[in-house]
N, C-alpha and C positions, 0 to 999 in steps of 0.2 A: 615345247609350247612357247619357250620366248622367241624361238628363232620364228614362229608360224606371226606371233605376233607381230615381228622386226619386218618382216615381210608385207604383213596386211595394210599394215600404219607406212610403210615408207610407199607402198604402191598408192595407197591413195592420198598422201602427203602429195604425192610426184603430180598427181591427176589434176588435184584440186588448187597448188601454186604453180600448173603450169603455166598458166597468163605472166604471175609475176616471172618466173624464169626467161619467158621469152623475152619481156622487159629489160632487164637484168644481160642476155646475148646481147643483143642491142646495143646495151647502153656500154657494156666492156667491150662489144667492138668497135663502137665508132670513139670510143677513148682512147683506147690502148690498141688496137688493131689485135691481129693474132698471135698467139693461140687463145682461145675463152679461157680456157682453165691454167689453171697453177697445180703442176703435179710434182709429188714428193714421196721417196718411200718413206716408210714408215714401219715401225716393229707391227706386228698385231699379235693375235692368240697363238701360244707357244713360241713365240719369238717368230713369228713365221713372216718377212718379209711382205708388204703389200704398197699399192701406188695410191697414196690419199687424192683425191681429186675438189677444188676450190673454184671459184671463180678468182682470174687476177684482180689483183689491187693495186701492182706495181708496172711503176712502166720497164722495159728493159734497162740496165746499166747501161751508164755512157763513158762508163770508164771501168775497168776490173778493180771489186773491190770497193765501189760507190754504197755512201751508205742508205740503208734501207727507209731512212726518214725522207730521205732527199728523194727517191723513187716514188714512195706513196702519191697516190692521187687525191684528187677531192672526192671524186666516186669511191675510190678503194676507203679513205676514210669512213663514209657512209658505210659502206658495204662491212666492214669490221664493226662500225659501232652498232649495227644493227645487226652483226652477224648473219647477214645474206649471202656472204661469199662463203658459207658454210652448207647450203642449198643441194650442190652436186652432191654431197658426202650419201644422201639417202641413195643413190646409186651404189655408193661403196656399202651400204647395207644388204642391199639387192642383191649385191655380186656376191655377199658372203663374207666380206673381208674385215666391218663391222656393225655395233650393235648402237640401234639407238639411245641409249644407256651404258655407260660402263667407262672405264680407261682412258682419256684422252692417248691417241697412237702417239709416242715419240720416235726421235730420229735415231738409229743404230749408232750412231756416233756416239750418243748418252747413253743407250741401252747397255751399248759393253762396258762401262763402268757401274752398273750396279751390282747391289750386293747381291743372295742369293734370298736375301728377303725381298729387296725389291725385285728382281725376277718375279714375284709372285703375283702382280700385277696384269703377268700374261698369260692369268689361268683362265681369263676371258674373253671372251671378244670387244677390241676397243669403241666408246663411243661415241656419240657426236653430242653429247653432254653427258656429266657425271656428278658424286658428291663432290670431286675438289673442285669442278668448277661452277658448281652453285655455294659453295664455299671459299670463295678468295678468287678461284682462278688464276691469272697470271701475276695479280700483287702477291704471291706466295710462293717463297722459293721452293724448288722443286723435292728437295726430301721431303717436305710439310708434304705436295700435293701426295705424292707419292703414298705417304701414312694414309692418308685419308680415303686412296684408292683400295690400298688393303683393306681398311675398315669396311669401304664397302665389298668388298666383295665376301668380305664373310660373314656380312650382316643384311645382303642382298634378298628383297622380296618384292613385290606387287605391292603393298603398303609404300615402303621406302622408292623406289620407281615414281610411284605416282607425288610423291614428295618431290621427289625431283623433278619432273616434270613441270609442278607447279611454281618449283622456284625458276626454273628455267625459263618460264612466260613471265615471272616477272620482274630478271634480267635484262630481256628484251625489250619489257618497257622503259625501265629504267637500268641502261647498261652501266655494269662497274667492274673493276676489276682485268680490263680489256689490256692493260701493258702495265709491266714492272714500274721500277721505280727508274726514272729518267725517260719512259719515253719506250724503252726495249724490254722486251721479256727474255730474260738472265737463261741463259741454257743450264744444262747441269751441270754442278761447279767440281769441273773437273780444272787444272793447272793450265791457260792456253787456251781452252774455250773461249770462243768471243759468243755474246748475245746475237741473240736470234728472235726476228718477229712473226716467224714461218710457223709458228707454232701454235 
């Protein structure tokens, strides 16, 4: 039944901002040129490898290793603060890979550093908003989110969903929480890890 749900809400999610999406092609292509999107793997359900799909926010490096602040655009800024470069992901719903609710997907580089409790995280399909990120999101370092993610998933229902959903619209109006502290959202603190804003 949720998947029938994930399904109905992202088809007609897709129908009904497709004005704004074509907008949005447009506007990342005559900024940034090609490619529209910003693809990344990502863990999903069962650890099972998938390719997140975003609109870009950044222009290409002009040097190996340039940092991620100095790439951002003025559009990529909007598009983060308002979370619109999040827009393609109802396609990664579509495809199966994940859910509109649930897990934010991380990158297997963190993944294999967790415990076998955080594994637990990937007993559902990942989603394109969740409890930790209507609770802190990225000003929270990543074990917190993590805890938060177990919570929900074993305290997951249609009540709780629709909580989140309503926080979720009113993030959008009022965004917070959108990057760590300095500017970069902190990876998982593994020895050597440098920050990441891919996330």
């Amino acid at each position: 039944m949720r998947r029938a749900i994930d399904v109905l809400v992202a088809s007609l999610a897709l129908v009904a901002l497709s004005p704004v999406m074509l907008v949005l092609v447009i506007a990342v292509r005559w900024t940034l040129g090609s490619p529209l999107l910003f693809r990344q793997v990502r863990t999903g359900m069962h650890g099972r490898p998938f390719t997140i799909v975003k609109f870009r926010t950044m222009r290409a490096e002009q040097f190996p290793g340039e940092p991620d602040a100095a790439r951002e655009t003025r559009l990529g800024r909007v598009l983060r603060g308002s979370s619109l470069d999040e827009l393609p992901q109802l396609l990664n719903v579509l495809w199966g890979h994940m859910s509109l609710i649930g897990p934010r997907p991380t990158l297997p580089s963190q993944v294999q550093h967790y415990t076998n409790r955080q594994h637990g995280r990937h007993a559902v399909r990942p989603g394109i908003t969740g409890w930790a990120q209507v609770n802190g999101r990225n000003s929270l370092p990543w074990p917190e989110r993590i805890e938060l993610d177990l919570w929900y998933i074993e305290h997951r229902s249609l009540l709780l969903d629709l909580r989140i959903v309503g926080r979720t619209l009113l993030r959008l109006v009022r965004p917070s929480g959108l990057y760590g502290e300095g500017g970069v959202n902190p990876g998982f603190p593994v020895p050597g890890d440098e920050p990441t804003r891919d996330v």
